[in-house]
C-alpha positions as CSV (number, residue, x, y, z in Angstrom):
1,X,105.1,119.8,-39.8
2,X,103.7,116.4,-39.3
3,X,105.7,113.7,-37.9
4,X,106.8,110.8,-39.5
5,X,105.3,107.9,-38.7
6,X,108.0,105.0,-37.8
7,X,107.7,101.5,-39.5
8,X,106.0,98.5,-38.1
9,X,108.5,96.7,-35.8
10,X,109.0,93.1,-36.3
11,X,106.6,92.2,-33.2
12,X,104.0,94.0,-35.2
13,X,104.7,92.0,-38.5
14,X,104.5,89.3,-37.0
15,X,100.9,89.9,-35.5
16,X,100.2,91.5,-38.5
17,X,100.6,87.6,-40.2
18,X,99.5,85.3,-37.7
19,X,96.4,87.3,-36.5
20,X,95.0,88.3,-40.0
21,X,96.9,87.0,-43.2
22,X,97.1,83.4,-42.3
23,X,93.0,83.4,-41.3
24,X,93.0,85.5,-44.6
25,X,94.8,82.6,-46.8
26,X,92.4,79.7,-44.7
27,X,89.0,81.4,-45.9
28,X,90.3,82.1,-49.2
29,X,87.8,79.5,-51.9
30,X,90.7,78.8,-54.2
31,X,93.5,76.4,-52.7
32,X,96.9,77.5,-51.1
33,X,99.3,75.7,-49.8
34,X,102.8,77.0,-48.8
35,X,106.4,74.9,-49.0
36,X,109.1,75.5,-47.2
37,X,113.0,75.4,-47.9
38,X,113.0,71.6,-47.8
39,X,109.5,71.4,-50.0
40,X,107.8,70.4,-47.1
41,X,104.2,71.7,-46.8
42,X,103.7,74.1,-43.8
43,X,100.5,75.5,-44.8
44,X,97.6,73.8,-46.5
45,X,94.0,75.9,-46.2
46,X,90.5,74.0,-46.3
47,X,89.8,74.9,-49.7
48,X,93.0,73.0,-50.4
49,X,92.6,69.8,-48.8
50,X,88.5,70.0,-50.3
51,X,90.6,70.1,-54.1
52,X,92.6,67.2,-53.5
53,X,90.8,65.1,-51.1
54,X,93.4,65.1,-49.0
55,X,93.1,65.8,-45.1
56,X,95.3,68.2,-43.7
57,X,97.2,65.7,-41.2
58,X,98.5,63.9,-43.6
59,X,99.9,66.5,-45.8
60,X,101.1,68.7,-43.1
61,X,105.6,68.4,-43.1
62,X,105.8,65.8,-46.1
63,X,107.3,66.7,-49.3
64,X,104.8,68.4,-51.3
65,X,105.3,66.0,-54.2
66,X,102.5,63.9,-52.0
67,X,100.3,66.9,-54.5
68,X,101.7,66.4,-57.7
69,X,100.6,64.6,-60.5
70,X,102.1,60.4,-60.2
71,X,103.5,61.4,-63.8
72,X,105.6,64.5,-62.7
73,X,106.4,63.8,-58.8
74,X,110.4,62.1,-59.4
75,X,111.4,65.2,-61.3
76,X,109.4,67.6,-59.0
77,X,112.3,68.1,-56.5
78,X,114.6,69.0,-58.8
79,X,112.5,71.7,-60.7
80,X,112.1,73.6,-57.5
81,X,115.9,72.6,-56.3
82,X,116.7,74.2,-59.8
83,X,114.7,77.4,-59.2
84,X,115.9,78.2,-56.0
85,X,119.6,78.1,-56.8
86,X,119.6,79.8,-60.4
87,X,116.6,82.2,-59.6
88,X,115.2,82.4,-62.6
89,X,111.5,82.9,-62.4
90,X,110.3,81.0,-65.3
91,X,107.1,79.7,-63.9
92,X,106.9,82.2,-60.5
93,X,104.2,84.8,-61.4
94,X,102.6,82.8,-64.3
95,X,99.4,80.5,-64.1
96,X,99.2,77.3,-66.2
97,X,96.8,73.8,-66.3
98,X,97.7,71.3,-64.0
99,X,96.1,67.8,-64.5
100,X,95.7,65.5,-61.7
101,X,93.6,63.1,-59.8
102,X,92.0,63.8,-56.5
103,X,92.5,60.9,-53.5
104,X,89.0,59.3,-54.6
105,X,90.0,59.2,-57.7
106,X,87.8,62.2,-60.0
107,X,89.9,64.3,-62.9
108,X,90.7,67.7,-61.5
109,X,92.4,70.8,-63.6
110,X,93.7,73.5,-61.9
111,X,95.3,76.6,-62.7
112,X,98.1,76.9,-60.5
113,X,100.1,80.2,-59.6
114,X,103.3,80.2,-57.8
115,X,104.3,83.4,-55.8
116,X,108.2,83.3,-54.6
117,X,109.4,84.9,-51.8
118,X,112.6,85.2,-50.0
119,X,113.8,86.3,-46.5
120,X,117.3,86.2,-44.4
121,X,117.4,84.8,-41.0
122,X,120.5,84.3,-38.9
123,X,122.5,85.1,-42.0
124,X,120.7,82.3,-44.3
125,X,118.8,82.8,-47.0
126,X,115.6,81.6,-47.2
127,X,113.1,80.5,-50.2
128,X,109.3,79.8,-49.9
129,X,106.9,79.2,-52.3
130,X,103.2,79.7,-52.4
131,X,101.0,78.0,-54.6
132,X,97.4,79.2,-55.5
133,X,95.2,76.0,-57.5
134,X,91.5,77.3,-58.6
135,X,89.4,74.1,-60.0
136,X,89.0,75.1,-63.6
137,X,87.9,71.9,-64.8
138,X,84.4,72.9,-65.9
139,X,85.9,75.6,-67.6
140,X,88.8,73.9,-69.0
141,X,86.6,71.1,-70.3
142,X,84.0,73.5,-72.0
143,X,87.6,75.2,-73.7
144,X,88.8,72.1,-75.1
145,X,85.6,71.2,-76.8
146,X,85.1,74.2,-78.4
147,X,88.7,74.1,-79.4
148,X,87.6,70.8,-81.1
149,X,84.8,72.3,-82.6
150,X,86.8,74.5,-83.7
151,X,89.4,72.5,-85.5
152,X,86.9,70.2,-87.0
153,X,84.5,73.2,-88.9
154,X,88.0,74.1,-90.6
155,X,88.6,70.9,-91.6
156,X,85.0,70.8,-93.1
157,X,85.7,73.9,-94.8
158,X,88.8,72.5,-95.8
159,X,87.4,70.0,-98.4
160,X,89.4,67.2,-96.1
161,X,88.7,63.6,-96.5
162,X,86.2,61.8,-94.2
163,X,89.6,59.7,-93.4
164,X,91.5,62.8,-92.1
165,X,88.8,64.5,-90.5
166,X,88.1,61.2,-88.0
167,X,91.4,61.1,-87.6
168,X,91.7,64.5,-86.3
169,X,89.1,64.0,-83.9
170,X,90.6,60.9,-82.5
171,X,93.8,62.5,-82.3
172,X,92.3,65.6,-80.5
173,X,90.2,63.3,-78.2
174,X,92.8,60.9,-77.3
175,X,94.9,64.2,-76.2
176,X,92.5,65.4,-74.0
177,X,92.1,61.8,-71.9
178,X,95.5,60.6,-71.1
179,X,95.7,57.2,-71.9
180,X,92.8,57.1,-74.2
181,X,92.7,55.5,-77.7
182,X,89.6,57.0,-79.7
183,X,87.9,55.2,-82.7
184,X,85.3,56.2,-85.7
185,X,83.5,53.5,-86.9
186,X,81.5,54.2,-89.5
187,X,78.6,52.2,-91.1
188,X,78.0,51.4,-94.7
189,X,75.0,49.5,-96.2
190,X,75.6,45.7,-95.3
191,X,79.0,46.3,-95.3
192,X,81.7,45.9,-92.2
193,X,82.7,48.7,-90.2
194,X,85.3,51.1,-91.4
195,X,87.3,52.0,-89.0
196,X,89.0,55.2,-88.4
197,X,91.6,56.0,-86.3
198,X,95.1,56.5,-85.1
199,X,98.1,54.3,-84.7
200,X,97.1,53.9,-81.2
201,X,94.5,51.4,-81.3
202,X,95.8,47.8,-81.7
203,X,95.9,46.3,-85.3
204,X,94.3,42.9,-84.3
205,X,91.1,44.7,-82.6
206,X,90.9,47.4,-85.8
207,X,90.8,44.2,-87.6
208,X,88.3,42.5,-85.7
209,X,86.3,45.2,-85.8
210,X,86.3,45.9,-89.5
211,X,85.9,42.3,-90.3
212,X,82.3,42.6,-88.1
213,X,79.0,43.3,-90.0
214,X,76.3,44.5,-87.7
215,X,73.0,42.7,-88.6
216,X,70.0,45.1,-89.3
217,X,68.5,43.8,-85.8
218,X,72.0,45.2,-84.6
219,X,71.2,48.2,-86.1
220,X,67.9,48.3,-84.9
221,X,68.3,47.7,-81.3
222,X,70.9,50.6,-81.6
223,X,68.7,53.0,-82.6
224,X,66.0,51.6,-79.8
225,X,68.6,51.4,-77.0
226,X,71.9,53.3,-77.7
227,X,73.4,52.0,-74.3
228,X,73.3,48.7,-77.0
229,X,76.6,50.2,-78.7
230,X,78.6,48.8,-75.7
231,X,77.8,45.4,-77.1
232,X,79.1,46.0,-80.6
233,X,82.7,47.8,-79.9
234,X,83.3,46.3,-76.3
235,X,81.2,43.7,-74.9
236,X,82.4,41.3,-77.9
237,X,85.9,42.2,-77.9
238,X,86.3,42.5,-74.1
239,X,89.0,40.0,-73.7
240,X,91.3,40.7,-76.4
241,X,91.0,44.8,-75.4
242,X,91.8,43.7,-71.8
243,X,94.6,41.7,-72.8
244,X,95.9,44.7,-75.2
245,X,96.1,47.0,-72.5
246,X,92.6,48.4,-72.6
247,X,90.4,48.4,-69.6
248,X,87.2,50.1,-70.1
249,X,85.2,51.6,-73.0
250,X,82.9,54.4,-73.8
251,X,80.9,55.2,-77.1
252,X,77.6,56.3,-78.3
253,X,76.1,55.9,-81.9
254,X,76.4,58.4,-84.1
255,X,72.9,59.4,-85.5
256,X,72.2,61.6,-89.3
257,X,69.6,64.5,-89.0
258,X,67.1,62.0,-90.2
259,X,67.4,59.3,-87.1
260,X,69.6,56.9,-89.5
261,X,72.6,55.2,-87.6
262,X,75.7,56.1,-89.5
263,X,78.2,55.2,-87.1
264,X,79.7,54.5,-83.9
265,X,82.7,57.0,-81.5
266,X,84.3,55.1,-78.8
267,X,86.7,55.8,-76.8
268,X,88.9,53.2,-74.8
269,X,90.6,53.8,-71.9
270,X,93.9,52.3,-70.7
271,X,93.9,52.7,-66.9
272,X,91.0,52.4,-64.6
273,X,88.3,55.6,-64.9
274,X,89.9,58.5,-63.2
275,X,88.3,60.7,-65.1
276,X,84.8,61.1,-63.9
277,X,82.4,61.9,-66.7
278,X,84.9,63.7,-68.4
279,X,85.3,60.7,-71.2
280,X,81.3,60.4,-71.4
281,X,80.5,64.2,-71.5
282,X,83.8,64.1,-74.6
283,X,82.2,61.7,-76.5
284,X,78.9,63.0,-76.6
285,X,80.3,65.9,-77.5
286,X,82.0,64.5,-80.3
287,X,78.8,63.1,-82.1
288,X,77.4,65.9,-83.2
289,X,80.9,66.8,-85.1
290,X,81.4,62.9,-86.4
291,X,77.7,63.1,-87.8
292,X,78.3,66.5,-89.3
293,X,81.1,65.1,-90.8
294,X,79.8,61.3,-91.8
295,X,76.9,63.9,-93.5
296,X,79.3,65.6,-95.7
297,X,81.2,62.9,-96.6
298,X,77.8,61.1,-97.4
299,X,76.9,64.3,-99.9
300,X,80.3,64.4,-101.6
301,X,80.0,60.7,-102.1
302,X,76.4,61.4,-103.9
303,X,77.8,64.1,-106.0
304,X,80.8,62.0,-107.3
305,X,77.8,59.4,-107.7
306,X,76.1,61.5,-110.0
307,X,79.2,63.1,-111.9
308,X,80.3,59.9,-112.6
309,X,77.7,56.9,-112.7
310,X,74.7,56.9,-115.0
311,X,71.6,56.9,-112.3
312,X,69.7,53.9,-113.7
313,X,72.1,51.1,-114.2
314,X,75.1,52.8,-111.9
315,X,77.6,52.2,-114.9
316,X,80.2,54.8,-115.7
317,X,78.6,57.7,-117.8
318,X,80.6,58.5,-121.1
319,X,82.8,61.2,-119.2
320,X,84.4,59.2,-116.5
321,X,84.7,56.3,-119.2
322,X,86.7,59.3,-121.3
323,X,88.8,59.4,-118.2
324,X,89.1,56.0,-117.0
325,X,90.5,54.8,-120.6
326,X,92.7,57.9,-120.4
327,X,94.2,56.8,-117.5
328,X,94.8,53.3,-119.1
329,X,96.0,54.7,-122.2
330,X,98.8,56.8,-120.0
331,X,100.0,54.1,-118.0
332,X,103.5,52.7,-118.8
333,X,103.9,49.4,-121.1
334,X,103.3,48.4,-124.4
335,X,99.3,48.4,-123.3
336,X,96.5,47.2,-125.8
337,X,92.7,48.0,-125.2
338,X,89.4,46.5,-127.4
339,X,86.6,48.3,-126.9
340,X,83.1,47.5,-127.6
341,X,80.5,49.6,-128.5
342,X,76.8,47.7,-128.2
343,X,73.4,49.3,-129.3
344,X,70.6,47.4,-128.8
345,X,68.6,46.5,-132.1
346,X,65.2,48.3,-132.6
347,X,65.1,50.0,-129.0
348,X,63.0,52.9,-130.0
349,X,60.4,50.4,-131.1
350,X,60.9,48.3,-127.2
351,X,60.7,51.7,-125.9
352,X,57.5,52.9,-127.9
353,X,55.8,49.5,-127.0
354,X,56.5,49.4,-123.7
355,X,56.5,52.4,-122.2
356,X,59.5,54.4,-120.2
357,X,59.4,52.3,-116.9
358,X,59.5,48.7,-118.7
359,X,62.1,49.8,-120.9
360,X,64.2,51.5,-117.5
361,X,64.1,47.8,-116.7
362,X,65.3,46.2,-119.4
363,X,68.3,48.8,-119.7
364,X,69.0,47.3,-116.3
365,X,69.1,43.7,-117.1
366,X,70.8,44.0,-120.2
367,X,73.4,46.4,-117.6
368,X,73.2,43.6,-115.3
369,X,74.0,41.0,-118.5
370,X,76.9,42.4,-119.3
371,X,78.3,42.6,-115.8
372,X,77.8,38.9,-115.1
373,X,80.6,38.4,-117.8
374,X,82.8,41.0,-117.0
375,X,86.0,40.4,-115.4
376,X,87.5,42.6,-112.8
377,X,89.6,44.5,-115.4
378,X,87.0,45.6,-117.3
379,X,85.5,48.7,-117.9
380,X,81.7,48.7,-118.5
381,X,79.9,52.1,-119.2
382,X,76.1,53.3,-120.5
383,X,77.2,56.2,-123.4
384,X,73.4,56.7,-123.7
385,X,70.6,56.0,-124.0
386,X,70.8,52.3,-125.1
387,X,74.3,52.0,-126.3
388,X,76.8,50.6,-123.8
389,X,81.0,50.5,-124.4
390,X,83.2,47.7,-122.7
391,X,86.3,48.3,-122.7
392,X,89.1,45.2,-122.1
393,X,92.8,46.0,-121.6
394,X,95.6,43.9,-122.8
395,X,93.1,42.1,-125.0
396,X,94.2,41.5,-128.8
397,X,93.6,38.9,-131.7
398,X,91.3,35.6,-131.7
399,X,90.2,36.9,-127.9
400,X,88.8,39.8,-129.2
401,X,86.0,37.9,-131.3
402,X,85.4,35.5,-128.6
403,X,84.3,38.6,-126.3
404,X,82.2,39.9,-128.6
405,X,80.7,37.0,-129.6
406,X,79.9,36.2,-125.7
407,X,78.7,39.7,-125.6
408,X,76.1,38.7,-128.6
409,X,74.7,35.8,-126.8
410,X,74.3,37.0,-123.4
411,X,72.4,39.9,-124.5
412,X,70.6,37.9,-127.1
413,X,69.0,35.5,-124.5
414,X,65.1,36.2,-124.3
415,X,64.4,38.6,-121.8
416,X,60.8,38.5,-119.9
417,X,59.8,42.5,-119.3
418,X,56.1,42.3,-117.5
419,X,54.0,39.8,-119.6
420,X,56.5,40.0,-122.6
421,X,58.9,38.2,-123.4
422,X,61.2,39.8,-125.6
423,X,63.8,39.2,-128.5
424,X,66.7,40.9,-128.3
425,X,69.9,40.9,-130.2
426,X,72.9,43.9,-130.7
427,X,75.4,45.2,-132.6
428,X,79.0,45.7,-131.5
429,X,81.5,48.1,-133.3
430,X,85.0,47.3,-132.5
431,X,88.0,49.6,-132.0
432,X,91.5,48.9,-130.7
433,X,94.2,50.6,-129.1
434,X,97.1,51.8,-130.1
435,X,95.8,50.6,-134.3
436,X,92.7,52.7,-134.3
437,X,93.8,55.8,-132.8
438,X,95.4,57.5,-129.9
439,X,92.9,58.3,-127.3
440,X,89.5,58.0,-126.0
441,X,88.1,60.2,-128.3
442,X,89.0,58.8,-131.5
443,X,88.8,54.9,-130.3
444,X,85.0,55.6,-129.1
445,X,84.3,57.2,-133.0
446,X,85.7,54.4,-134.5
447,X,83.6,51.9,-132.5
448,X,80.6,54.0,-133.1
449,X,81.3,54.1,-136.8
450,X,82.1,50.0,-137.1
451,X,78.5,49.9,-134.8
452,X,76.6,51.6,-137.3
453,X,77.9,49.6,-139.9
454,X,77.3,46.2,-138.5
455,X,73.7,47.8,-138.1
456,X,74.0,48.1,-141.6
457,X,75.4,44.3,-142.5
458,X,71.9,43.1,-140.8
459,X,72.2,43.8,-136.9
460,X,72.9,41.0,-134.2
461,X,76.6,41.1,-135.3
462,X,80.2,42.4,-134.8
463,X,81.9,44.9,-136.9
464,X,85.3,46.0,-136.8
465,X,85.7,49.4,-137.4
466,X,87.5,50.3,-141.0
467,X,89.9,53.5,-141.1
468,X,88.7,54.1,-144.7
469,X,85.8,54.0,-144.1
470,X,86.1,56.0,-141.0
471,X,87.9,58.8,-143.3
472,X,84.7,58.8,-145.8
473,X,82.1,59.6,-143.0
474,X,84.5,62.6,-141.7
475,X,84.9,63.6,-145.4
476,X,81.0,63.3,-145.7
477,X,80.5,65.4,-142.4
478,X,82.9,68.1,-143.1
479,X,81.5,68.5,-146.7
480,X,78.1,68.7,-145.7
481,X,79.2,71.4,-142.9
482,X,80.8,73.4,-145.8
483,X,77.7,73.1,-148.4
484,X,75.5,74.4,-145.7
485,X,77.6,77.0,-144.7
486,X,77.9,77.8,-148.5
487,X,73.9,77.9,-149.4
488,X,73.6,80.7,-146.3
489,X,76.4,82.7,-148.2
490,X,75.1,82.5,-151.8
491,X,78.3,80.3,-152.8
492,X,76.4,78.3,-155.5
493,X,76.3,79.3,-158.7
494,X,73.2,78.5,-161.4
495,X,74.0,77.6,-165.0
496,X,72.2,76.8,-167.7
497,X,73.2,74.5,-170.8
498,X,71.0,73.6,-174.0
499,X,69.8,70.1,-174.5
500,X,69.9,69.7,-177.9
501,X,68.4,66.6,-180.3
502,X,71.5,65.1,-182.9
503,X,69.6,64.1,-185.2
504,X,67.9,67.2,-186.0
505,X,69.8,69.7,-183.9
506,X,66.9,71.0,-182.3
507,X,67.0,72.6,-179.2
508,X,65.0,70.1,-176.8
509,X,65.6,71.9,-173.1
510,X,68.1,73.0,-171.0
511,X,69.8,71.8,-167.9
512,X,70.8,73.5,-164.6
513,X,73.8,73.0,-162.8
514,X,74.4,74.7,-159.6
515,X,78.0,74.9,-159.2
516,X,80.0,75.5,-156.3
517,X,82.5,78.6,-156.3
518,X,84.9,77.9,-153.4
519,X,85.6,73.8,-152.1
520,X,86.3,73.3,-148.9
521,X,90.4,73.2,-148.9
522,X,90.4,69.5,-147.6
523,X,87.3,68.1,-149.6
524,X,87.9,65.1,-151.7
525,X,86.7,65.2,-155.1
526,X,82.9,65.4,-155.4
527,X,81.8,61.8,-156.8
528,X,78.7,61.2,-157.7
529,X,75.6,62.3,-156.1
530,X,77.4,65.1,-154.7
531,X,76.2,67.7,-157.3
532,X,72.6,68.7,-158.3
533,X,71.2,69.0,-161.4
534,X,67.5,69.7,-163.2
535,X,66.7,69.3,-166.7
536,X,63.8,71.7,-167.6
537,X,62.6,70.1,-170.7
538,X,60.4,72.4,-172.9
């Protein structure tokens, strides 16, 4: 048989660690460093003091709190304390991100592993922990962003408000920079910035920035020189943002895929860069997922555009006014409403003379008459074509007149188109709510009908629109509905009845009735002019 081999004596061990591990642990390219029982540090490899900046003799028997993040180091002690005397192993033999900042000040991440390991000597237990940091910072970095790339293409997909999806950005950013406040501004046409954010940028410089108006040679320069944003969000507001609490700034402009500017990300920080390019590299990361988002918000705005404005004089169209007076209509109170329907006199015949394009303009000025007018309160739409509705809420008696009246001479002014100078005058139908019906639908037909009628009186006046009458044109639509329907079915009847001469009782011709077999159940009567007759004379 083959002997057993005895085991190492202690002699050898201890060769065994001092002549190969401990050279082992000082060539190893991720940083170790060994504590003690009193969390001193009693060994600290090169690769270690390269992480942190740190030269060995000055780490070398102090508490190794001198490595831990400012934000962490009073509680350190007792963590560790805490570990040693319950021994449960909650972080030993796990890895996780530790933030910090080297001596000269650049952001580091590490992933840190603890390994625990106990030994008895002269009857006391012992505890030493080794610690294991590899710089994952590149890594860590490349994670978060596509982590935010991540969140952000849901919330695209999610149909979420511009508001909400800046917000998540800035919330996301200003989580991955401690200390950070981040900021969307975005730019409309000539109008100041909007501002998106979270709570953590001050009030007063939100408001001073959305009470700014960058000038088109802003803008300009911007798209020239994009190290000009610093000028807009910081240079100008340097002052109040240092005496806020913010000390530095970084942002870039955020460009559409066809070079426009559309907006600004900036991030500010609170404390002096320690960072590196860590906030720079974010933001520019961040552009492409602000313009994205700025571009979708720019397409659903279009698309409510169209679905809701007429394209020519960027009035309501007839279905948002259906829904707008809806909404009035359903809001508490004892409400009133007057609406106006205009149609512009002899149109076809402006039209026909004109041509399209002139007549595209005047639609526009008469669009742009009626707004001049208008209070704030109003509701101005274009039905069609050249009829437009105004509608007026809480409006009622002598007021209502006086409107339409003013209606009647700003639209009646002379209007120069080209080389004409035209006449114009309208005619205004007049419906009210609650009197002429309940909703949008019937108020608009009731205006449309007293319109036609003042057509009828001798245009360039007001008419306001007559129930009875209303009920005759429905009876006259519905009957004509029925008699059509009733000539496709062979419903009418032909008679024949002599015509004969009294004073001689000779036959003299005959007359044909066509008769009508089935009415409709809720015709009226026929009067007049509702039947047809021939007399066939021989």
């Amino acid at each position: 048989m083959t002997a057993k081999k005895d085991s190492p004596q202690m002699p050898e061990l201890t060769a065994l660690t001092t002549e190969i591990l401990l050279p082992a642990l000082e060539q190893a390219i991720d940083a170790t460093v060994i504590i003690g029982q009193d969390n001193e540090i009693i060994f600290y490899n090169n690769a270690a003091e390269s992480l942190w900046g740190i030269p060995r003799a000055e780490v070398m028997g102090r508490n190794v709190d001198c490595l831990v993040p400012m934000r962490l180091r009073h509680e350190h002690d007792r963590y560790i304390d805490s570990n040693r005397k319950s021994g449960h192993n909650r972080i030993v033999g796990t890895s996780r991100e530790v933030e910090f900042t080297r001596a000269d000040g650049e952001y580091i991440c590490g992933e840190l592993s603890l390994s625990k390991v106990q030994i008895t000597r002269k009857a006391r237990k012992l505890t030493y922990y080794m610690g294991v940091m590899k710089n994952v910072t590149e890594e860590s970095q490349r994670r978060k962003i596509l982590i935010l790339q991540n969140d952000v293409l849901q919330a695209l997909a999610s149909d979420m408000l511009i508001q909400d999806i800046g917000k998540l950005i800035c919330r996301k950013v200003e989580a991955f920079v401690p200390n950070s406040v981040a900021a969307l501004l975005v730019l409309d046409d000539t109008q100041p910035w909007r501002v998106i954010c979270t709570s953590a940028l001050p009030p007063r410089i939100r408001n001073a920035l959305e009470a700014t108006v960058p000038s088109p040679a802003d803008v300009e320069k911007l798209r020239a020189n994009t190290s000009y944003t610093g000028r807009l969000v910081w240079d100008n507001y340097q002052s109040m943002c240092r005496s806020l609490g913010l000390q530095s700034c970084y942002a870039a402009p955020v460009l559409a895929g066809d070079g426009r500017i559309t907006g600004i990300f900036a991030l500010y920080l609170r404390e002096s860069n320690q960072l590196g390019a860590w906030p720079q590299r974010l933001v520019g990361s961040c552009l492409p997922f602000c313009a994205l988002a700025l571009e979708q918000h720019a397409t659903k705005t279009h698309m409510t555009q169209l679905a809701r404005y007429d394209s020519l004089t960027g009035l309501l169209n007839r279905g948002a006014l259906h829904r707008v007076m809806e909404d009035i209509i359903a809001r508490p109170g004892n409400r009133t409403l007057a609406i106006f329907m205009l149609d512009i006199d002899r149109f076809r015949d402006i039209n026909d003379a004109l041509g399209h394009v002139y007549a595209d303009q005047f639609l526009v000025e008469i669009a742009g008459r009626i707004r001049s007018i208008s209070r704030d309160d109003y509701v101005i739409s274009r039905a069609g074509g050249d009829e437009f509705v105004v509608v007026v809420p809480d409006c009622e008696g002598r007021r209502i007149e006086e409107i339409a009246q003013q209606l009647l001479d700003t639209i009646g002014r002379p209007l120069q188109i080209g080389q004409n100078t035209l006449s114009i005058s309208c005619s205004i139908g007049i419906s009210t709510f609650p009197a002429n019906g309940p909703d949008s639908e019937s108020l608009l037909s009731h205006a449309d009908t007293a319109m036609r009628q003042a057509k009828e009186d001798g245009r360039g006046t007001f008419c306001f629109a007559n129930l009875e009458k209303n009920q005759v044109a429905q009876d006259r639509l519905v009957l004509g509905s029925a008699l059509r329907d009733s000539l496709a079915k062979g419903m009418l009847q032909l008679h024949y009845q002599p015509q004969v001469r009294t004073h001689t009782l000779e036959l003299s011709g005959v007359e044909a009735l066509s008769r009508w077999r089935r009415k409709p159940a809720r015709s009226r009567p026929l009067a007049a002019g509702r039947c047809w007759k021939r007399a066939a004379r021989s």
